[in-house]
MARNU-723713 format. One line per 10 residues: number of its first residue (from 1); their letters; for each residue x, y, z of C-alpha. Coordinates in steps of 0.02 Angstrom, whole numbers. Last residue first. Example, Ala and Ser with C-alpha at 12.3 -4.5 7.8 and 13.67 -1.06 7.14 Angstrom:
BEGIN
2	SA	684,-53,357; 615,-225,390
// end
This chain:
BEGIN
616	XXXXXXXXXX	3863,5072,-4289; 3918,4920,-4359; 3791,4833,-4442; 3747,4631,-4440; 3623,4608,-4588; 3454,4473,-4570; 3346,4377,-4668; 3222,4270,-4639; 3150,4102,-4730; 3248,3991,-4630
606	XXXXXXXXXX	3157,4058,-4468; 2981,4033,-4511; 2844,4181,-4604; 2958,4320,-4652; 3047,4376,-4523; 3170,4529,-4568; 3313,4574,-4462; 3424,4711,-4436; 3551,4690,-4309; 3660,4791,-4189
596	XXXXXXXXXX	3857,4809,-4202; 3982,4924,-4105; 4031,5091,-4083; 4186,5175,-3997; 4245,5220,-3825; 4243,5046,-3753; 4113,4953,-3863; 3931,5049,-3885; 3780,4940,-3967; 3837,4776,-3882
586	XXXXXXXXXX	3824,4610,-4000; 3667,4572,-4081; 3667,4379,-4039; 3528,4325,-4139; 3453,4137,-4119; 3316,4079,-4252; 3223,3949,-4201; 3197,3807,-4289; 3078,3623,-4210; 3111,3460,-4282
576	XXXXXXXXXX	2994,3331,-4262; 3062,3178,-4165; 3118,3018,-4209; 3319,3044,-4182; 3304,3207,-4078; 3250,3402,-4057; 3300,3565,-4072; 3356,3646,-4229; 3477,3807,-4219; 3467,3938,-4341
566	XXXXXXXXXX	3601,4071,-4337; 3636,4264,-4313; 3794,4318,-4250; 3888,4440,-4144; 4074,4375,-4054; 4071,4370,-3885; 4002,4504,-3762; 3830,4433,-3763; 3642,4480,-3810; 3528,4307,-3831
556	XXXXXXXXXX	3383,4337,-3929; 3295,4193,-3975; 3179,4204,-4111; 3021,4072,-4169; 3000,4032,-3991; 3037,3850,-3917; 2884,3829,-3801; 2872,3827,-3620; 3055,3899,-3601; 3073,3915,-3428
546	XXXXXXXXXX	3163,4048,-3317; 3021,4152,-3241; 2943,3992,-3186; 3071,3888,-3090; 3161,4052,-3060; 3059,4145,-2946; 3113,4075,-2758; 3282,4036,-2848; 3358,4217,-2848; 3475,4227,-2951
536	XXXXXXXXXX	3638,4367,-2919; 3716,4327,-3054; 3908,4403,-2990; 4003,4242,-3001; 3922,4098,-3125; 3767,4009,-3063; 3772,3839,-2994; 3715,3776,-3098; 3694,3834,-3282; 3516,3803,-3358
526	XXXXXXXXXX	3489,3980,-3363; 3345,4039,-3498; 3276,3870,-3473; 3199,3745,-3590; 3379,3638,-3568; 3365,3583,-3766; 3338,3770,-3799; 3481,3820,-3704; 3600,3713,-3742; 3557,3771,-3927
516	XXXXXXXXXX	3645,3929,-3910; 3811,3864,-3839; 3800,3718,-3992; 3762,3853,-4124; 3893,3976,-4043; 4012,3828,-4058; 3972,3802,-4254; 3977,3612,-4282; 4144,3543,-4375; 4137,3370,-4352
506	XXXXXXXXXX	4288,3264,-4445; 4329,3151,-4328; 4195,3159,-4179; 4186,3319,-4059; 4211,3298,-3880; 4146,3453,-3769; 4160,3546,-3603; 4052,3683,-3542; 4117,3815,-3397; 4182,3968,-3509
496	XXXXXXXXXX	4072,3946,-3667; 3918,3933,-3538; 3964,4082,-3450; 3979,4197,-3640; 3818,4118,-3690; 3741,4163,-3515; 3767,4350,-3544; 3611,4391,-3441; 3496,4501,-3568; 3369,4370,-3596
486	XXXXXXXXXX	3240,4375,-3752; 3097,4267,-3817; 3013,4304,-3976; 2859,4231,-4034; 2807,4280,-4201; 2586,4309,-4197; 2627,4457,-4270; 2726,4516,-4132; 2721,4398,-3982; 2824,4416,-3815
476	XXXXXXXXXX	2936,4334,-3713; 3051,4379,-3575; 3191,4338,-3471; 3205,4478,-3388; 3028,4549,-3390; 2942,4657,-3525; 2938,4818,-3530; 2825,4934,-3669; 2837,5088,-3785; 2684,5083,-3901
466	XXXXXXXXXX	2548,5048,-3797; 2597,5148,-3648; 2638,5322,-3793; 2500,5441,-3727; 2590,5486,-3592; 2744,5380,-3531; 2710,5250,-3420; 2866,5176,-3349; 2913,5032,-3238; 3056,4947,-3298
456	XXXXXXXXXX	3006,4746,-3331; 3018,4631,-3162; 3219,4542,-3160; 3271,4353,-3131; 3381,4405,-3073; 3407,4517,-2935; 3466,4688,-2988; 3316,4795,-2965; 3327,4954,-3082; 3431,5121,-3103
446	XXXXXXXXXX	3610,5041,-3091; 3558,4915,-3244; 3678,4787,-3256; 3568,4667,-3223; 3479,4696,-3367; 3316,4751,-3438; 3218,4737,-3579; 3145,4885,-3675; 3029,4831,-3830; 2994,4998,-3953
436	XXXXXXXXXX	2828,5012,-4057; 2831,5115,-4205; 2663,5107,-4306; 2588,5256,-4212; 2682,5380,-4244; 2888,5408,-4291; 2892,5584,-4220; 2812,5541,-4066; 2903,5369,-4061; 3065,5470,-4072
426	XXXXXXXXXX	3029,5576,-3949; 2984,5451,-3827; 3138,5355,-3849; 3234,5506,-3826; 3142,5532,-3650; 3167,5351,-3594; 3352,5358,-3622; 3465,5519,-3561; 3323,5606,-3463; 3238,5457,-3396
416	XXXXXXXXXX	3366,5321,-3350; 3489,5469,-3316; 3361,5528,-3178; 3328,5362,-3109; 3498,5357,-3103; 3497,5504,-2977; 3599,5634,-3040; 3778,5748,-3019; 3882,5577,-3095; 4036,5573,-3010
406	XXXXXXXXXX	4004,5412,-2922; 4172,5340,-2980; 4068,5173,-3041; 3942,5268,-3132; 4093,5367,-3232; 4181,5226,-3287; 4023,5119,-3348; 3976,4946,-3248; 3836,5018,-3167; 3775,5012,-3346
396	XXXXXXXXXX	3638,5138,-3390; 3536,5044,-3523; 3607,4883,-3489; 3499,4839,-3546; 3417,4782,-3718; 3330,4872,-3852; 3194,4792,-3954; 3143,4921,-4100; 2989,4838,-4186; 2895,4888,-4349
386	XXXXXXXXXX	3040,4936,-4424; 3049,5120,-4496; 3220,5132,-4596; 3245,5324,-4585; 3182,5325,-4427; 3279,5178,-4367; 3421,5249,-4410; 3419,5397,-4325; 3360,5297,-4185; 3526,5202,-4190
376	XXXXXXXXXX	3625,5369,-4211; 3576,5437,-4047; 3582,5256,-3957; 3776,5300,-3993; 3791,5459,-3959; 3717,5393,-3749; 3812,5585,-3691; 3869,5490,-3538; 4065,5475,-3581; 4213,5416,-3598
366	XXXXXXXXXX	4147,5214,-3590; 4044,5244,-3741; 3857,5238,-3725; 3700,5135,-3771; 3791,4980,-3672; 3671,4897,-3716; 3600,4749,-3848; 3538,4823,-4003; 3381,4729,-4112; 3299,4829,-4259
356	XXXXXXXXXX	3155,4729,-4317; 3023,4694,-4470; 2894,4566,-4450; 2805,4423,-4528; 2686,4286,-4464; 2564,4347,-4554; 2375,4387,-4445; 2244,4266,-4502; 2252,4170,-4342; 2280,4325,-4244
346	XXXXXXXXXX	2038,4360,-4240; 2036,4529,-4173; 1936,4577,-4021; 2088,4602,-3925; 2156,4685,-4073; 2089,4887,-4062; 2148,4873,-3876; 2327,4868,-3937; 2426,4778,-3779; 2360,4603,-3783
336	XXXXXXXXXX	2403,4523,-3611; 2456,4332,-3624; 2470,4216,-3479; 2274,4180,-3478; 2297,4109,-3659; 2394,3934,-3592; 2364,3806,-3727; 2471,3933,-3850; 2621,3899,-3719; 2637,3734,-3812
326	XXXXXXXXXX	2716,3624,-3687; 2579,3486,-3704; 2623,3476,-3902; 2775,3385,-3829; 2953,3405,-3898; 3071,3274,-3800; 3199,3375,-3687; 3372,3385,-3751; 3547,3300,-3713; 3512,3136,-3731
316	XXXXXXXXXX	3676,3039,-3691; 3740,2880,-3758; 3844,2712,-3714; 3867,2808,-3518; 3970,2704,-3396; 3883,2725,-3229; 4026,2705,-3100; 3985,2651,-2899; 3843,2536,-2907; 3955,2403,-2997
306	XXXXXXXXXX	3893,2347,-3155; 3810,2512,-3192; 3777,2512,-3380; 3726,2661,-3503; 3592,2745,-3583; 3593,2925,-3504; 3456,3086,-3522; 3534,3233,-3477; 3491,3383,-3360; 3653,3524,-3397
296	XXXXXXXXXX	3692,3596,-3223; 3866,3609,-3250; 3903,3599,-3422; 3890,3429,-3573; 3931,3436,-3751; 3971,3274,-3816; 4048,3174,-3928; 4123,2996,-3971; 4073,2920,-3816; 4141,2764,-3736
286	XXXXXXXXXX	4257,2864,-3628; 4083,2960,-3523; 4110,2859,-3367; 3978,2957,-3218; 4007,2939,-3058; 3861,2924,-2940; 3761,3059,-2840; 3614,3058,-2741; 3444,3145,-2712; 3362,3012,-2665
276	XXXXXXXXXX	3372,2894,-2811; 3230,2884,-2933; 3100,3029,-2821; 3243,3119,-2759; 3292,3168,-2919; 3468,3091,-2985; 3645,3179,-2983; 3778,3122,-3121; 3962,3177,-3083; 4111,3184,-3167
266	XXXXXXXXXX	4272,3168,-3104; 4377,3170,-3222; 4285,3279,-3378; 4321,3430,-3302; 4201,3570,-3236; 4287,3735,-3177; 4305,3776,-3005; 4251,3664,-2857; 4276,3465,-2845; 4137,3359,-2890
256	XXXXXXXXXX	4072,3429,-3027; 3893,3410,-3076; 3768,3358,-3221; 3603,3355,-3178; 3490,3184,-3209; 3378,3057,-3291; 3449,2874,-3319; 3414,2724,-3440; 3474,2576,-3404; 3561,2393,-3492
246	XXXXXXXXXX	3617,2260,-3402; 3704,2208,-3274; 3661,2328,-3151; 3694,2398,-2976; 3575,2527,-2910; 3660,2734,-2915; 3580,2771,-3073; 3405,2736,-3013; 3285,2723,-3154; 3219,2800,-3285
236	XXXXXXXXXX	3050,2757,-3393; 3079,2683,-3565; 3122,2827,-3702; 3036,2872,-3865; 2850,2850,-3789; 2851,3051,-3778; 2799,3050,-3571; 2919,2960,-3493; 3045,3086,-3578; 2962,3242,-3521
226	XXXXXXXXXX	2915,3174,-3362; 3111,3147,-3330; 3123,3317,-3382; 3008,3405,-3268; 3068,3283,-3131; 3272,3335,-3158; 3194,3532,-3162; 3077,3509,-3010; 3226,3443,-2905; 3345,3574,-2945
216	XXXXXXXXXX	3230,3732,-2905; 3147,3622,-2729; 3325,3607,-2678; 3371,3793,-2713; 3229,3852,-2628; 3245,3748,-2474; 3439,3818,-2461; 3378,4005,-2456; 3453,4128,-2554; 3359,4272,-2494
206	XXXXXXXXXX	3190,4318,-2570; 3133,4463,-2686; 2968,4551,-2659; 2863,4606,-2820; 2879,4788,-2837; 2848,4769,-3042; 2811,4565,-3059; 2916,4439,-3076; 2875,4317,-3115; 2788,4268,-3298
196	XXXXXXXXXX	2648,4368,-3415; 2653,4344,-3632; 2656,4519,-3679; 2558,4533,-3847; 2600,4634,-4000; 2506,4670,-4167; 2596,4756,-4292; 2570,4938,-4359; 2603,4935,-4546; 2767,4987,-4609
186	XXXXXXXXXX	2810,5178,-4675; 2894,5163,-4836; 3066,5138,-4834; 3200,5282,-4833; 3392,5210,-4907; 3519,5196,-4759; 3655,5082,-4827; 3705,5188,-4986; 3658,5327,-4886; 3788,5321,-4764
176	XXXXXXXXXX	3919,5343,-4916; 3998,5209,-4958; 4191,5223,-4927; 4250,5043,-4909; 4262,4939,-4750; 4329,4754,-4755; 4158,4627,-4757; 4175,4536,-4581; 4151,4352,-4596; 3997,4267,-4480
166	XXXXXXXXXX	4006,4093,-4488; 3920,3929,-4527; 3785,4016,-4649; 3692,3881,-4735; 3535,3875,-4626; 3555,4048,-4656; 3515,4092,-4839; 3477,4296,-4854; 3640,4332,-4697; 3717,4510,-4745
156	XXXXXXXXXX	3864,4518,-4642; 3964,4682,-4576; 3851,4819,-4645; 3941,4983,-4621; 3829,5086,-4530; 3938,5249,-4514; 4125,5236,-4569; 4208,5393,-4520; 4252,5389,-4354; 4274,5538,-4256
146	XXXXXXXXXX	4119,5564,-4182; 4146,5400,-4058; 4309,5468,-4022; 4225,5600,-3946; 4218,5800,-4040; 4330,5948,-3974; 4399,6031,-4144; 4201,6106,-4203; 4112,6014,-4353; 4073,6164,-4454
136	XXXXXXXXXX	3884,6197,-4430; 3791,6116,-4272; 3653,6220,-4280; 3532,6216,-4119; 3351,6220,-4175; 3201,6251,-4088; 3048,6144,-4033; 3095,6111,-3867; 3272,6071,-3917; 3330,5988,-4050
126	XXXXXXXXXX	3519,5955,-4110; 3528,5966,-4288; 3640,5875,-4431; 3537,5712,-4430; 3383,5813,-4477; 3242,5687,-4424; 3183,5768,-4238; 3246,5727,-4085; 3120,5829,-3984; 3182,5920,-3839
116	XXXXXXXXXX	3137,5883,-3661; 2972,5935,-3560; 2844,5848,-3655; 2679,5876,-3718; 2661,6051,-3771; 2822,6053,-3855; 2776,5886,-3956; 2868,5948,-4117; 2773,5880,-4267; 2829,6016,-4389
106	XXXXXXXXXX	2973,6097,-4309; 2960,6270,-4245; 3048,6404,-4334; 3119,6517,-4165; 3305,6482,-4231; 3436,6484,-4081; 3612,6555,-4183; 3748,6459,-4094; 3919,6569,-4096; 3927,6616,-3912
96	XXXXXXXXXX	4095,6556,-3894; 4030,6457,-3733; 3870,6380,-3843; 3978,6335,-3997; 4118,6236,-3886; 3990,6122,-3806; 3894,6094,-3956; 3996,5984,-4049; 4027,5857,-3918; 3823,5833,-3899
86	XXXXXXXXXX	3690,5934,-3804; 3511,5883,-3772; 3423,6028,-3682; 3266,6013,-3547; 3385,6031,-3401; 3437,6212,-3455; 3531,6289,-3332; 3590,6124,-3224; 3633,6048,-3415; 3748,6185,-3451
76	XXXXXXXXXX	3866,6153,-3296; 3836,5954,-3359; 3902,5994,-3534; 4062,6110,-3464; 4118,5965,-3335; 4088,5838,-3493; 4200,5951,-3585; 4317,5993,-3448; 4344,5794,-3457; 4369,5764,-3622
66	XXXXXXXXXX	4531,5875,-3603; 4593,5787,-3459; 4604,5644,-3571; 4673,5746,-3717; 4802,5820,-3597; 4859,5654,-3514; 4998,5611,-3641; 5086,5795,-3611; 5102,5724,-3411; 5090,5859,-3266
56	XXXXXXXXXX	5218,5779,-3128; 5130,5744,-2944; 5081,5582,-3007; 4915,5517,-3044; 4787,5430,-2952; 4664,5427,-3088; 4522,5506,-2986; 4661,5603,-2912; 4738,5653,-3064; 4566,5725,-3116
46	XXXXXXXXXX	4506,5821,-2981; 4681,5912,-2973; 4675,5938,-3151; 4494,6024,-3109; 4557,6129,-2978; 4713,6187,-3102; 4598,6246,-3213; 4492,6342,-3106; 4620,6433,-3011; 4699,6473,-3203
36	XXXXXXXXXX	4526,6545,-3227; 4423,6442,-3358; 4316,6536,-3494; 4311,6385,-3596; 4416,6396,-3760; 4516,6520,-3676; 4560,6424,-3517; 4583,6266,-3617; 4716,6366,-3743; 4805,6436,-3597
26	XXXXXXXXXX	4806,6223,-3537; 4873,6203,-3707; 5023,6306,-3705; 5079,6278,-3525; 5053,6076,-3584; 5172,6117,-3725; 5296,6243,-3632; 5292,6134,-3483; 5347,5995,-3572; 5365,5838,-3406
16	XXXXXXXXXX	5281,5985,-3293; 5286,6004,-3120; 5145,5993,-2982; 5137,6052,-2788; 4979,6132,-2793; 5076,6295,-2774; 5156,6260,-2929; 4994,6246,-3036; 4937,6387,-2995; 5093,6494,-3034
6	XXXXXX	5114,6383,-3236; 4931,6439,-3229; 4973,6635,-3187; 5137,6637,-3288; 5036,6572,-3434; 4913,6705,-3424
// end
């Protein structure tokens, strides 16, 4: 047969760089998956030109092009049986005709409810409608993702962490996964409410109009500059742009006034209409020490203005004045309770205490759509049993190798169901009716509206709407009375890129800290302006959908930097302090391997939790 594929592959017009290697592995391919030497050499052909390959057959491209008859073989088995999971391990068992199907049904097995398999809690069985695919003998063709050996090897353990300045990774050792994983006792259900903002599911998005930008700038420099008038810390502001001799105090937005990145020469200070008319004046910042200033950042200044042309800042308020008026408590109509059994429950006596799993997307690795990753997170999580599992988008990323190519033989909506919404709803069938997963979504979602700020994913699955909900992009919600706000926009990765700081002799203040507590001082889930490239925002929804009424007790921020888990303080000189503890989980799936997700525990106020990074 190696005459016949060295044959095909000649009259394609390729040659070999070791043809008695690659002639001796693409015989093996043929074997291993009942290819014709036709078919082979159709599906190289597929794959150099996706790649844009040469006309010479490369040895180093035979593990690549090896992955992809797999995937080729999975989807072909897929159209036969749409209702079957199937991993790397399986692919090879099913075409040798070694898996044994076992009739035993599992204990618990919706198969009258659902029309996809059941994930149930042996890790070392694939499920399907009620039967049982052996995986036996791990087979030679597995991802990189199943190669690795280390599963859920706790990176940082974080029991004290006001006094935790940095996250340290532990070097791996050879626990065992059950040295990590130990079974828990099943939690009690918690109580969860949805607390309502723009936009809504079908809601109409707007173009980027001019009028809505102006009205979106001006209401955030008033907001704040009521904010300040109104805490009887600060005298009321004034026009920046009015000479002075002596002393003023100023409210407004930070901009540049040349494109690209912000720099501290020239630096400009624009007022609200209402002080100043809109305008701009230079703004001197050489007398300070620090600072931590962005474009779009709304500051409070005390400075001079001798001329009209230069305000010289002496100091620079950087957050908005805590006021018991902001308290989103005072506004009940925004908040939805989602277990009927608790809307006629008195939540004061309810503990502020509750157990979470957090992951940030990608839930797959960048060779593949088989989502192994969000496999082994549920498998964890049913061993652990949190109370919440909060999973945020993307869920599937436009930005993966295989979406982009458009060689994907489904809808996304498809995917979105099949490959993520139906394992979910296994594993809260199997879990019951304590387990209560949070979806979020992200702009990177191919199979959902990309305008941010974003309306929650529109599913009802049977039986399961109170335990599997959406919330909006940004969102906030309460579990056990613990407010949690989340936004899946990597703005702490844009902020880090256009902010600009001075730190005094001898500071050493955590950057992620200072990134993460812009935006609690700002009270907006984007304070940057004008947006970074590619956030598509649309500002006919984002005064509301963007705010922070109230600082929550957790902020989950999802980024590609570095994952941590810190708590931030908000507030000034003279005012009460307010925590909240920020989480950046990191991304679940990183290139073709795993990454991290967290595990935290809230016990009562953020000091008082802890919380263990885990890679996956």
């Amino acid at each position: 047969m190696e005459e016949e594929i060295k044959s095909e592959f000649k009259k394609s017009g390729f040659t070999f760089d070791n043809e008695e290697e690659i002639l001796q592995k693409c015989l093996a391919f043929c074997i291993n998956y009942n290819l014709s030497p036709c078919d082979l050499v159709s599906s190289w052909d597929v794959y150099s030109l996706n790649r844009q390959l040469e006309l010479t057959v490369q040895n180093a491209h035979m593990d690549a092009f090896l992955q992809q008859l797999q995937n080729e073989q999975k989807e072909a088995i897929i159209k036969k049986e749409p209702g079957l999971h199937l991993y790397s391990n399986d692919v090879k068992m099913i075409l040798s005709d070694k898996a044994e199907d076992i009739d035993e049904v599992v204990p618990g097995t919706p198969t009258e409810k659902y029309d996809t398999g059941f994930l149930g809690p042996l890790d070392s069985a694939h499920k399907t409608n009620g039967s049982i695919l052996p995986s036996g003998k791990p087979a030679d063709l597995v991802t990189p993702f199943g190669q690795r050996k280390n599963k859920f090897v706790v990176q940082s353990t974080i029991s004290d962490l006001p006094n935790t300045d940095s996250i340290k990774e532990e070097p791996h050792d050879n626990n065992s996964e059950d040295d990590i994983i130990k079974r828990v006792q099943p939690r009690k259900r918690c109580s969860l409410q949805t607390h309502h903002s723009k936009p809504e599911t079908s809601c109409r998005f707007m173009y980027d109009r001019i009028e809505d930008k102006f009205n979106f700038l001006e209401n955030r420099i008033m907001k704040h500059a009521k904010a300040f008038a109104a805490s009887g810390i600060y005298e009321e502001p004034v026009d920046p742009t009015v000479a002075s001799q002596k002393s003023l105090f100023a409210i407004g937005m930070v901009c540049c006034e040349e494109e690209g990145r912000l720099k501290e020469k020239p630096l400009l200070l624009q007022s609200s209409v209402e002080h100043s008319g809109g305008q701009r004046v230079r703004l001197d910042l050489q007398k300070l020490s620090q600072f931590s200033i962005f474009p779009g950042q709304v500051i409070g200044i005390k400075g001079d203005n001798p001329s009209g042309h230069c305000l010289i800042a002496s100091e620079i308020i950087d957050h908005v004045p805590l006021l018991d008026s902001n308290d989103e408590n005072s506004q009940p109509s925004k908040k939805q309770a989602l277990d009927k059994d608790l809307i006629q429950t008195d939540l004061s006596h309810v503990q502020s205490e509750i157990s979470a799993l957090i992951a940030g997307g990608p839930f797959t690795t960048t060779d593949n759509l088989m989502f192994e990753p969000l496999t082994e997170l549920l498998a964890y999580a049913r061993r652990k049993q949190p109370q919440l599992l909060i999973l945020l988008g993307p869920f599937i990323d436009s930005e993966h190798p295989e979406i982009k190519k458009g060689t994907v033989n489904r809808t996304f909506d498809e995917l979105f169901h099949h490959e993520i919404l139906k394992r979910i709803q296994d594993h809260v069938e199997y879990m019951g009716s304590a387990a209560r997963v949070i979806l979020v979504p992200s702009i990177r979602d191919a199979s959902h509206d990309f305008v941010f700020p974003q309306p929650p994913f529109s599913i009802h699955p049977p039986d399961l709407k109170d335990q599997i909900t959406s919330i909006t992009n940004p969102g906030t919600f309460s579990a056990n009375e613990v407010k949690v706000a989340c936004c899946t926009v990597d703005i702490i990765k844009q902020l880090s890129g256009e902010e600009i700081s001075r730190n005094a002799a001898g500071g050493s203040k955590h950057r992620m800290s200072t990134l993460a507590n812009h935006i609690l001082c700002q009270r907006s889930f984007y304070p940057l302006y004008p947006p970074a490239e590619g956030i598509p925002l649309d500002f006919s929804l984002a005064p509301e959908a963007l705010e922070i009424s109230s600082i929550p007790d957790i902020l989950i921020l999802p980024s590609d930097l570095t994952h941590f888990v810190k708590v931030v303080s908000v507030g000034g000189e003279g005012e009460a302090q307010k925590k909240c503890l920020c989480v950046n989980p990191g991304r679940l799936a990183r290139g073709e391997g795993g990454g991290f997700f967290v595990e935290l525990n809230y016990h009562g106020s953020p000091e008082s939790a802890t919380a263990s990074v885990i890679r996956i």
